[in-house]
C-alpha positions in Angstrom: -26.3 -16.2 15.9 -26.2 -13.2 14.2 -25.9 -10.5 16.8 -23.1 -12.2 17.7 -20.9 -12.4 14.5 -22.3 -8.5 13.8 -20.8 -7.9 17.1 -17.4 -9.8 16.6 -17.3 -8.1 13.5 -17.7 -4.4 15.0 -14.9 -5.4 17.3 -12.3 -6.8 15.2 -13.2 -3.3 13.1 -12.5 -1.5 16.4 -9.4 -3.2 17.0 -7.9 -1.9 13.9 -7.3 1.4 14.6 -8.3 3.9 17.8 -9.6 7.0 17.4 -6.4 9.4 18.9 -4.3 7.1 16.2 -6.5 8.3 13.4 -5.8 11.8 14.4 -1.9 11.2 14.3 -3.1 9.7 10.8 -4.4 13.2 9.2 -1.7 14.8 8.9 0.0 12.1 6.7 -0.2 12.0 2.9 1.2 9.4 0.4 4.5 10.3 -1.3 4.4 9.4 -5.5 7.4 10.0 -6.8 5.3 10.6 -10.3 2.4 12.4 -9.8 -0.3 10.5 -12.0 -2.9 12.3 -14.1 -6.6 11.5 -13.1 -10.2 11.9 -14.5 -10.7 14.2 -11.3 -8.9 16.8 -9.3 -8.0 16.1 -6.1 -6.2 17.6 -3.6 -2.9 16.8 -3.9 -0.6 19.6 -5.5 1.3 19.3 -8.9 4.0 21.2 -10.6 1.8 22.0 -13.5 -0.2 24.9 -13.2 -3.6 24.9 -14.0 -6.8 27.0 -12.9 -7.4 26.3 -9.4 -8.1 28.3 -6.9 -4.6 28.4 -5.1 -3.1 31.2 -6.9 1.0 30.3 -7.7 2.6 32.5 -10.3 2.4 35.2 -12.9 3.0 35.1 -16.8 2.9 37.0 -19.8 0.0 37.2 -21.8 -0.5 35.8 -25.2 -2.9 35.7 -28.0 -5.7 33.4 -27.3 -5.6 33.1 -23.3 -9.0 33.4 -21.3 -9.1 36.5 -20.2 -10.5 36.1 -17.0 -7.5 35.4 -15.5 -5.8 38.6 -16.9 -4.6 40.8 -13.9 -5.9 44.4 -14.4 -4.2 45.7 -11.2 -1.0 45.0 -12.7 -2.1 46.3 -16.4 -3.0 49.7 -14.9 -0.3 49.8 -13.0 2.6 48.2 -15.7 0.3 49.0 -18.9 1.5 45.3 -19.6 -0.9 42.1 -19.3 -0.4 39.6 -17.2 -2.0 36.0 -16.6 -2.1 34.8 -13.4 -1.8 31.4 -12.6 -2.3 28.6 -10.3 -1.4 25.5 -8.7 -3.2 22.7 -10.0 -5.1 20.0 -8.4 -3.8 16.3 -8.8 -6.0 13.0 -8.6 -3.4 10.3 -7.4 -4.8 6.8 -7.9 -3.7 4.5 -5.4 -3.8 0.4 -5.4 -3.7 -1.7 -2.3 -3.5 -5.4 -2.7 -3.3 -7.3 1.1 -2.4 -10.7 1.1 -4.6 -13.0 3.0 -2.9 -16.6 2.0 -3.3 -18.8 5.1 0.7 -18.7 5.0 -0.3 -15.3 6.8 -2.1 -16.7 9.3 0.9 -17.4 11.5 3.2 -15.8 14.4 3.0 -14.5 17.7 1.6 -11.2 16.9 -0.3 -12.6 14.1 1.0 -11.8 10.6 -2.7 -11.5 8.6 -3.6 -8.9 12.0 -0.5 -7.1 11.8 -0.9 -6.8 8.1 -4.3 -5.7 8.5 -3.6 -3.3 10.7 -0.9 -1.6 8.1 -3.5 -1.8 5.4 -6.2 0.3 7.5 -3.5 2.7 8.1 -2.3 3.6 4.9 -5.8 2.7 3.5 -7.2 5.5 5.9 -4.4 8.2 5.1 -5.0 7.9 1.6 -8.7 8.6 1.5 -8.4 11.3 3.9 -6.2 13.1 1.1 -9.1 12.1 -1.3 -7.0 9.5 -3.3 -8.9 8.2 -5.9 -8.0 4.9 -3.6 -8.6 0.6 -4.6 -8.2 -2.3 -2.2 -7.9 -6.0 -3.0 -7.1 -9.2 -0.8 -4.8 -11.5 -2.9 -3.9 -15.3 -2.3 -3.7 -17.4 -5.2 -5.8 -14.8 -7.3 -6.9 -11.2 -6.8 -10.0 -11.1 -5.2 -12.8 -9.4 -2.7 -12.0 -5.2 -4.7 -13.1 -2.6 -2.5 -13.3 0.4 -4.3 -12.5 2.7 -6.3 -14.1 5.3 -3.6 -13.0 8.3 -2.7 -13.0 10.3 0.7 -12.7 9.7 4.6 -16.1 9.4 4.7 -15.5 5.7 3.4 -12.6 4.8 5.2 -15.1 2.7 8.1 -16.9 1.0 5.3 -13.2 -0.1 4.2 -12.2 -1.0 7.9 -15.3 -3.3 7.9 -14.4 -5.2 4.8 -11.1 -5.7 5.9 -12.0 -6.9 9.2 -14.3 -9.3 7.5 -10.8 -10.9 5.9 -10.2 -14.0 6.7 -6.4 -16.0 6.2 -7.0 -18.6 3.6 -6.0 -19.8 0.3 -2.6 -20.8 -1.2 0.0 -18.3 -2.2 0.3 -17.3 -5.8 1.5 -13.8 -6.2 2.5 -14.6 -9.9 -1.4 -15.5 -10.3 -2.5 -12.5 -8.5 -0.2 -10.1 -10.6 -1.5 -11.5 -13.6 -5.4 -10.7 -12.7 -4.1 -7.2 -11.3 -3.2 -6.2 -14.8 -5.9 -7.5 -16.4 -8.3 -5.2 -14.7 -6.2 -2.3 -14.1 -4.8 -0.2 -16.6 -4.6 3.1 -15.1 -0.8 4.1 -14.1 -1.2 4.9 -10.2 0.8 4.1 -7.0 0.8 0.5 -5.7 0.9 -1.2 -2.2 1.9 -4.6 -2.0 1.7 -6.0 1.9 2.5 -9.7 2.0 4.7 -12.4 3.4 5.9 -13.0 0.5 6.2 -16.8 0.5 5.5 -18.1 -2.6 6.2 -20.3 -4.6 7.5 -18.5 -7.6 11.0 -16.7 -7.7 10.3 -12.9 -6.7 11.2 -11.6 -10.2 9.1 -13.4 -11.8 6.6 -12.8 -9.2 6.7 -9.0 -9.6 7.4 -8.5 -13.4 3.8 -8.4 -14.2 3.4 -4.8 -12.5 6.0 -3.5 -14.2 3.9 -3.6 -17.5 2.3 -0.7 -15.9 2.9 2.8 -15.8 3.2 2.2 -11.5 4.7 3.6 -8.7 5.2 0.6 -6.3 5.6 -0.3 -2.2 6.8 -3.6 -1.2 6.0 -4.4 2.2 7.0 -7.6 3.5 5.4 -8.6 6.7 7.1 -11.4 8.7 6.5 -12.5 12.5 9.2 -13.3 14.7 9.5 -17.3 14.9 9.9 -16.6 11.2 12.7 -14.7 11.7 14.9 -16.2 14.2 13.2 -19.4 14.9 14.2 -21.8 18.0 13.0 -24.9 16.8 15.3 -27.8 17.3 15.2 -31.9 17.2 12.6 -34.1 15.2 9.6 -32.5 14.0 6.8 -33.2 11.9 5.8 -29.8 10.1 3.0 -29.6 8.0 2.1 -26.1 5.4 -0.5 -24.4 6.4 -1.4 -24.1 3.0 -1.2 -27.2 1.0 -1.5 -29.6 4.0 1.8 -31.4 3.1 3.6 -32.7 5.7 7.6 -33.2 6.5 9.3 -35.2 9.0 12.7 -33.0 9.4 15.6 -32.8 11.9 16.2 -29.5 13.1 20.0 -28.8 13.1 22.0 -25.8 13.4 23.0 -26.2 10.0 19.8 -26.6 8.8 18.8 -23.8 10.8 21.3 -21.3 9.0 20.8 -22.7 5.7 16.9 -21.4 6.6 18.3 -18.0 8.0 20.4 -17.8 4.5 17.3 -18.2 2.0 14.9 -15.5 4.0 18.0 -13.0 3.8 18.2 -14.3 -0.2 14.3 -13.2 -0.5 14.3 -10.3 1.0 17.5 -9.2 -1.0 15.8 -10.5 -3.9 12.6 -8.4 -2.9 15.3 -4.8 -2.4 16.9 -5.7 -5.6 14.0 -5.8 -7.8 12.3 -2.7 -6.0 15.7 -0.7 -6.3 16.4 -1.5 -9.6 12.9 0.0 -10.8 12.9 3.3 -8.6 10.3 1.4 -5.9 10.4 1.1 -2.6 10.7 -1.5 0.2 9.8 -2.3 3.4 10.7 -5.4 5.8 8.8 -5.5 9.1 8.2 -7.7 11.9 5.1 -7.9 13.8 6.5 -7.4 17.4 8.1 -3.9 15.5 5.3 -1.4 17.7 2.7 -0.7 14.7 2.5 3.4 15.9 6.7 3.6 15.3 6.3 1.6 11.5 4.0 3.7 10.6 4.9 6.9 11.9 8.4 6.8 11.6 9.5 3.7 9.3 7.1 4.3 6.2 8.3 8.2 6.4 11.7 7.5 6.4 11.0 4.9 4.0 10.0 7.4 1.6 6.1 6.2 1.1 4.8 8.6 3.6 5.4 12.0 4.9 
């Protein structure tokens, strides 16, 4: 029994990402629009300039500067001191929250795989910048915290305790928002990859976050029977969260009027991104993962 889930478990860790794609991964870093002070350096470059050891500038010397950084090839040669200066190290703290509601167990590619996927990606990039780097699975409340770790050296442990996800639980992003700040108070960057289906009006949703001092990533995740569904006559549909079920008729009205509300969400989801200097992303699962990543999250401005 157990050599077999330990072995369904290595694969579905496998499955996340292949080796030649984490190459491709290396050479990406995440894009903060602030740069965030940390307890640690890092190695992502600031415009401050510190004491390094990637030289960036001269400056004059004044009373009370350590003279070990005083340039005595340019004294002898000037007869004036100079201090030399360089570019200082940044630690950019970075939050991940995947949701794993059942609603995202759905869709032909699967939502909660695709999703997963995304979230080893980024996930992966991140430590191999040595982003001070958090990840949480969210459904109703935050839950299962992975982190905070540091390195590519973790990045496996990480895949493993994603693969270990599983799609369950109601929706609550309200709920989940609430515990995030509870337990985070350091300003950072955050990654939201959801669905976004739930119950709660986006704005209200989302306001919790913006108590923080946080760069934030929207990434809404949606398959494509969700998108332009087909469904038509007398069905009886049931939510895969709550159980509840519906006896509708599927008309073309109807049909629009459900087209109409997903374009109202995911203009509500652009709005209240845009307004706060975040960012957005809409995918859907049959998009080819290498291109969203590679090309959509770069031109999206979260990754370059």
């Amino acid at each position: 029994m157990f050599p077999m889930a330990e072995q369904t478990l290595t694969e579905k860790t496998n499955s996340l990402l292949t080796a030649d794609f984490l190459g491709k991964l290396d050479r990406l870093e995440l894009i903060s629009k602030k740069i965030f002070r940390g307890k640690m350096k890092g190695e992502r470059k600031s415009k401050k300039k510190g004491q390094s050891v990637e030289f960036a500038d001269f400056r004059d010397y004044v009373a009370g500067d350590d003279l070990r950084f005083i340039d005595w090839k340019i004294m002898a040669r000037l007869d004036r001191l100079f201090l030399k200066l360089f570019q200082e190290e940044e630690d950019l703290i970075v939050y991940l929250l995947l949701d794993n509601s059942k609603s995202m167990n759905f869709g032909s590619p699967n939502k909660f795989e695709y999703a997963s996927k995304l979230a080893a990606a980024i996930s992966y990039i991140c430590l191999s910048k040595f982003d001070r780097f958090t990840f949480y699975s969210l459904s109703s409340k935050l839950d299962r915290p992975f982190g905070p770790v540091r390195g590519k050296r973790q990045a496996f442990r990480l895949f493993d305790h994603i693969a270990a996800l599983e799609a369950d639980g109601e929706t609550s992003l309200l709920s989940a928002a609430k515990d995030f700040i509870k337990s985070n108070k350091r300003p950072g960057v955050l990654i939201l990859i959801s669905d976004f289906l739930s119950p709660e009006k986006i704005e209200d949703s989302l306001r919790p976050f913006t108590t923080l001092n946080l760069d934030m990533y929207a990434i809404q995740v949606l398959s494509p029977e969700e998108l332009n569904p087909e469904y038509a006559g007398d069905l009886k549909l049931v939510d895969v969260e709550t159980g509840v079920y519906t006896e509708v008729s599927i008309t073309k009205p109807l049909l629009d009027l459900y087209k109409k509300n997903l374009e109202d969400l995911q203009n509500d989801i652009r709005t209240f991104c845009a307004k706060r200097g975040y960012g957005s992303l809409f995918v859907s699962t049959d998009s080819p993962f290498e291109e969203v990543i590679l090309q959509s999250l770069r031109s999206g401005r979260l990754l370059k």
